[in-house]
Wavefront OBJ file of the C-alpha trace (Angstrom):
o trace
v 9.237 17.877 7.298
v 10.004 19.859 4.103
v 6.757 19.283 2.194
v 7.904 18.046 -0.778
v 9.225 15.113 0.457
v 6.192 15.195 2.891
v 3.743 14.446 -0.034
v 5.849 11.164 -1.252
v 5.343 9.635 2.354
v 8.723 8.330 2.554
v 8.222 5.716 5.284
v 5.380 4.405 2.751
v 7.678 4.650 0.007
v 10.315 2.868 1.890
v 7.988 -0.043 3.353
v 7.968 -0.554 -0.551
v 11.759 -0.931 -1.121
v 11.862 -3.178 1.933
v 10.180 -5.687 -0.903
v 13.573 -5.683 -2.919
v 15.765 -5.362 0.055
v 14.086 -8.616 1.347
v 14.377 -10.300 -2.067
v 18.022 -9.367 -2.328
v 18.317 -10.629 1.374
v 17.172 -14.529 0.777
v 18.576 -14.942 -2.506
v 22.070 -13.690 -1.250
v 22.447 -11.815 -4.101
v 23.342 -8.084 -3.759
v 23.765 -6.081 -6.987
v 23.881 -2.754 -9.002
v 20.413 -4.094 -10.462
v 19.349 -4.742 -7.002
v 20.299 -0.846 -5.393
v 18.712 0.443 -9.070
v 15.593 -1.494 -8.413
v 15.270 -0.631 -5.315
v 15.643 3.256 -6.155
v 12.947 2.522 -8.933
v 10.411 1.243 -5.923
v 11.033 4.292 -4.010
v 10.522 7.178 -6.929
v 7.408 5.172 -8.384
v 5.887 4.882 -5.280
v 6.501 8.223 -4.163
v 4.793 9.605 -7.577
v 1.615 7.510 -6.412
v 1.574 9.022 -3.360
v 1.577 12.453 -4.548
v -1.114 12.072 -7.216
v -2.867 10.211 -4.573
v -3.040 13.128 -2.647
v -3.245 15.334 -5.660
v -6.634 13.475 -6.345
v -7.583 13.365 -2.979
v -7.278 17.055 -2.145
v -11.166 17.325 -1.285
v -11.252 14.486 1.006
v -7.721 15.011 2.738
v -8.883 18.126 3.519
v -11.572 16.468 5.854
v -9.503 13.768 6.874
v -6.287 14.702 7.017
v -5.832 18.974 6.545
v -2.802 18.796 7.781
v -1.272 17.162 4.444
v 0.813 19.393 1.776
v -2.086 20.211 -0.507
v -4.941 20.744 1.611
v -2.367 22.676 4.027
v -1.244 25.092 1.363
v 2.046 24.125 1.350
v 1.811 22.543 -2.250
v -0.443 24.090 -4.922
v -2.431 21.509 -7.093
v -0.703 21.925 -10.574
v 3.161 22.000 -8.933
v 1.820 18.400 -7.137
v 0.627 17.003 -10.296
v 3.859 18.168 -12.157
v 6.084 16.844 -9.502
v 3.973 13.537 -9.189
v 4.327 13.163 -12.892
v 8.192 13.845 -13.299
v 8.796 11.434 -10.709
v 6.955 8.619 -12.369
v 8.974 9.528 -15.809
v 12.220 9.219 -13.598
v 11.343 6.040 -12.277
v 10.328 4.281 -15.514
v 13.401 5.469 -17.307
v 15.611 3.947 -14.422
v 13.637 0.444 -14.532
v 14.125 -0.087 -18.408
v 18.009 0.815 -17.587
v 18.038 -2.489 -15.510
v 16.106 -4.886 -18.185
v 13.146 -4.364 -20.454
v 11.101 -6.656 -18.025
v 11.296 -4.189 -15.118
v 10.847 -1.202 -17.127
v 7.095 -2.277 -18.374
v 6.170 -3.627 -15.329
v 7.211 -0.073 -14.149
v 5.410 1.730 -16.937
v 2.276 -0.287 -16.128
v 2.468 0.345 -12.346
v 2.635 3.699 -12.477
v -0.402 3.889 -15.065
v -2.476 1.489 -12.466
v -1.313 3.837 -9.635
v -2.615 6.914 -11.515
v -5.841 5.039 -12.189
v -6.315 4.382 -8.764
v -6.008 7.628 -7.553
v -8.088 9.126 -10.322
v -10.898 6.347 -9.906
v -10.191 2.940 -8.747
v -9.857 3.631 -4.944
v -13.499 5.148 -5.099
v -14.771 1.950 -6.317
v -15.688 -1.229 -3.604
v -12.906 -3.667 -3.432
v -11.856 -3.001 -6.763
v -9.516 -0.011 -5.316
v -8.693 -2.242 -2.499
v -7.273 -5.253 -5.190
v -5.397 -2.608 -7.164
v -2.928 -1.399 -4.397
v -2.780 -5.031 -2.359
v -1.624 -6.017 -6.318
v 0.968 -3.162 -6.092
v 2.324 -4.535 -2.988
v 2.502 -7.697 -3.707
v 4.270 -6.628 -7.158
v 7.089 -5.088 -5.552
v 8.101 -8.340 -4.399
v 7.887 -9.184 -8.000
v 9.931 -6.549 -8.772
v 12.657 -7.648 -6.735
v 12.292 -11.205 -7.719
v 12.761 -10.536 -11.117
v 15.939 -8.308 -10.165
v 17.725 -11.245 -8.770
v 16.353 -14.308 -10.192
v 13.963 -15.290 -7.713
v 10.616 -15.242 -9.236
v 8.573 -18.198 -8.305
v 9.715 -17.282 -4.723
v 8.776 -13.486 -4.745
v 5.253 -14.589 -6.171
v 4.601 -16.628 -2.394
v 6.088 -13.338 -0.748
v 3.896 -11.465 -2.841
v 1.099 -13.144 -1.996
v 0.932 -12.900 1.717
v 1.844 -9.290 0.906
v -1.320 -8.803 -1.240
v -3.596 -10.673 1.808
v -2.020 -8.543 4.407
v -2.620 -5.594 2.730
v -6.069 -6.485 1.869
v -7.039 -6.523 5.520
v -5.590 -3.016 6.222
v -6.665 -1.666 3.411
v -10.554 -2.483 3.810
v -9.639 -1.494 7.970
v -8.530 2.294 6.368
v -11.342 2.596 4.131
v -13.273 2.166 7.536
v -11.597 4.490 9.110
v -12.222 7.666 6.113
v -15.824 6.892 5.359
v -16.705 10.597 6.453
v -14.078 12.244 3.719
v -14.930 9.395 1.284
v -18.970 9.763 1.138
v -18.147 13.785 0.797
v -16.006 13.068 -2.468
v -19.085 10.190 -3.359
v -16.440 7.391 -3.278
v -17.969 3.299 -3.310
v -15.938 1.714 -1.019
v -16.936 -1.211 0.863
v -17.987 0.084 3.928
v -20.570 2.630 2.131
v -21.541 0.443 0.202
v -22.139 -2.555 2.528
v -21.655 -1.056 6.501
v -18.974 -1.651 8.633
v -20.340 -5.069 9.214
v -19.527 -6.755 6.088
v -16.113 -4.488 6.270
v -15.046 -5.611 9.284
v -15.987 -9.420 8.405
v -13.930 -8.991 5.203
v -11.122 -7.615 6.516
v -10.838 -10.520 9.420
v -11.258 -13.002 6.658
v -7.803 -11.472 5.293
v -5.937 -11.234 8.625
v -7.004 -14.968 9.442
v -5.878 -16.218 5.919
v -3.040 -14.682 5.783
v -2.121 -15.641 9.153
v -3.336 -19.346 8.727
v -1.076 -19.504 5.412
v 1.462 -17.762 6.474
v 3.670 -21.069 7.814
v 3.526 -22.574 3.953
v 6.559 -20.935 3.236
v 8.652 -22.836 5.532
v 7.043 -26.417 4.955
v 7.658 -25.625 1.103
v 11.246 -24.825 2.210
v 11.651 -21.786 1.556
v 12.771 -20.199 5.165
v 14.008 -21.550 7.914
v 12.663 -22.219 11.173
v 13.778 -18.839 12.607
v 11.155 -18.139 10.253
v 8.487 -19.488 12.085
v 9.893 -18.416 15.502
v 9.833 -14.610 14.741
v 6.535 -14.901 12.604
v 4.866 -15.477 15.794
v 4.093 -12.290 17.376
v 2.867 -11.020 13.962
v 0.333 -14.119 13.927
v -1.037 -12.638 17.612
v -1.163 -9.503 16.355
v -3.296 -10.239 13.182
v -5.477 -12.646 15.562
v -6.081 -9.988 17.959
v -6.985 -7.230 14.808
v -9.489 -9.962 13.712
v -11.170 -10.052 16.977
v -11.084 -6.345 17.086
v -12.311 -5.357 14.149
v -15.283 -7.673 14.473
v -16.338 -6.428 17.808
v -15.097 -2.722 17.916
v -15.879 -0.969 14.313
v -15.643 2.414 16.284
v -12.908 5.386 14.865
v -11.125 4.854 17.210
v -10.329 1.422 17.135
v -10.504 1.407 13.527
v -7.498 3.812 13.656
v -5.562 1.500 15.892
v -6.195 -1.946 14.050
v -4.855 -0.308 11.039
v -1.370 0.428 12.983
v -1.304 -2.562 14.497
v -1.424 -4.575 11.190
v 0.988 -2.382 9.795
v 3.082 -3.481 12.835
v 2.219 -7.032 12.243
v 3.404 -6.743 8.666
v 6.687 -5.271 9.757
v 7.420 -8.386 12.311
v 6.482 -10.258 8.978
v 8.860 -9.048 6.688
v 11.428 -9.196 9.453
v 10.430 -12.322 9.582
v 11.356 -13.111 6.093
v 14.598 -11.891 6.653
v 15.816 -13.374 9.444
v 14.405 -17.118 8.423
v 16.080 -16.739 5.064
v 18.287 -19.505 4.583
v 21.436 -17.228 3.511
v 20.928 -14.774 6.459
v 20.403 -17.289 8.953
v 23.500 -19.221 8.026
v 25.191 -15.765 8.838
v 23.671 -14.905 12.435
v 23.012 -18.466 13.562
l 1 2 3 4 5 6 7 8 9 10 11 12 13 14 15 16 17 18 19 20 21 22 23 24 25 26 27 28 29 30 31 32 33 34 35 36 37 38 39 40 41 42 43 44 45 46 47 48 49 50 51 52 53 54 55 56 57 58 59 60 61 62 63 64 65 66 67 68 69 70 71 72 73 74 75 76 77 78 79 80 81 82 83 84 85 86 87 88 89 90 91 92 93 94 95 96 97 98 99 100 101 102 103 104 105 106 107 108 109 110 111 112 113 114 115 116 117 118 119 120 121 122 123 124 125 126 127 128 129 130 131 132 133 134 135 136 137 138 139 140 141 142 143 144 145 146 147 148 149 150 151 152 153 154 155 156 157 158 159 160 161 162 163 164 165 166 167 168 169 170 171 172 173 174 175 176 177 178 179 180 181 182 183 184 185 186 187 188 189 190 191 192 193 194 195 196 197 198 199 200 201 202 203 204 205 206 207 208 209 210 211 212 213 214 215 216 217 218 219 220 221 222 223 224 225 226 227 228 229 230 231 232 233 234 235 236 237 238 239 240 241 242 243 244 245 246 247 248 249 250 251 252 253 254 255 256 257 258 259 260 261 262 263 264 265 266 267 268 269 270 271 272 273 274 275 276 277 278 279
């Protein structure tokens, strides 16, 4: 992969936009905003990745040399100045759709910035910051087509889900993170209390999952397909807590990230205006 878009992570970046596609999905409603919103996601998110890794060049370089900057393929300063242009781009596009989007774009990019630079170094606080992200981009698309109070529940379980795997990841880097003297919870407090915390989020999430169709908000397709996720995040609970090994670590984060793809599809396929379609 050409290693400029390497460095955005474009599957990342497009997990992201699956937030507003979703959004657009159960509200029925598909528009320019929608497509520009959508595109705003993408380029924002992209930008965090790359000063994520621009920031990170020490520790990726332990972890993960194989990335653009450690690699050689992308010198520091071009990163930074790419990272930055794209974050312009993507605020300018968001407060072409509405004034609303464009600050919460603006202030998204500045918390994504700040968690590269900082925040992610710091126990749970860095954890928080990009489960809030997540969860936002539901937001994001809520506000896009009129669907707020319902992108804040999405959101949520977004932000829980996320919680989990991000705690599970900081697990699995403690090596590059004690090098660049990062906080995170694991150094802090062992893998212990990590793994504990992280199957507290799995089993919330999981447990509260089903809400959203007894406040009527999917159908029961909804439930149906959000079954296999609710095994999955079971079984990563029960993992975690016994196995906090690199190796398992490593697969309980993909797994989750599995789980939270048969969640979102999930969302789509028990909304009511896409189930009316199929079924």
């Amino acid at each position: 992969m050409n290693a400029y878009l390497e460095i955005l992570r474009p599957a990342n970046a497009l997990m992201a936009v699956v937030a507003i596609l979703l959004m657009a999905i159960i509200s029925g409603n598909f528009t320019l905003a929608v497509l520009l919103a959508a595109l705003v996601v993408f380029i924002v998110t992209g930008a965090g990745n790359a000063i994520n890794d621009y920031f990170d060049h020490r520790i990726d370089a332990i972890n993960k040399p194989e990335r653009p900057i450690p690699s050689g393929r992308i010198s520091l300063k071009t990163a930074l100045i790419y990272s930055i242009s794209f974050f312009i781009i993507g605020i300018i596009i968001a407060f072409v759709i509405s004034l609303t989007l464009g600050i919460i774009a603006f202030l998204s990019s500045f918390l994504m910035i700040w968690y590269a630079h900082s925040l992610k170094r710091m126990r749970i606080i860095g954890n928080l910051s990009i489960s809030f992200l997540t969860g936002l981009c539901f937001v994001f698309g809520g506000i896009a087509v009129h669907q707020v109070l319902i992108s804040i529940y999405l959101g949520f379980f977004a932000f829980l889900m996320t919680m989990a795997r991000e705690i599970v990841k900081d697990m699995e880097d403690v090596e590059g993170d004690k090098v660049d003297g990062a906080h995170t919870l694991p150094i802090a407090y062992g893998e212990g209390i990590s793994s504990k915390t992280a199957a507290f989020f799995m089993i919330i999430a999981s447990l509260g999952s089903p809400v959203l169709y007894f406040r009527g908000i999917f159908s029961i397709f909804y439930l149906i397909i959000l079954i296999p996720a609710l095994v999955v995040f079971f079984y990563c609970a029960v993992s975690i807590l016994k196995d906090q090994s690199l190796e398992n670590t490593r697969n309980v984060s993909k797994k989750i990230k599995i789980g939270m793809g048969v969640v979102f599809l999930a969302f789509a396929l028990g909304s009511p205006f896409l189930a009316s379609l199929i079924w």
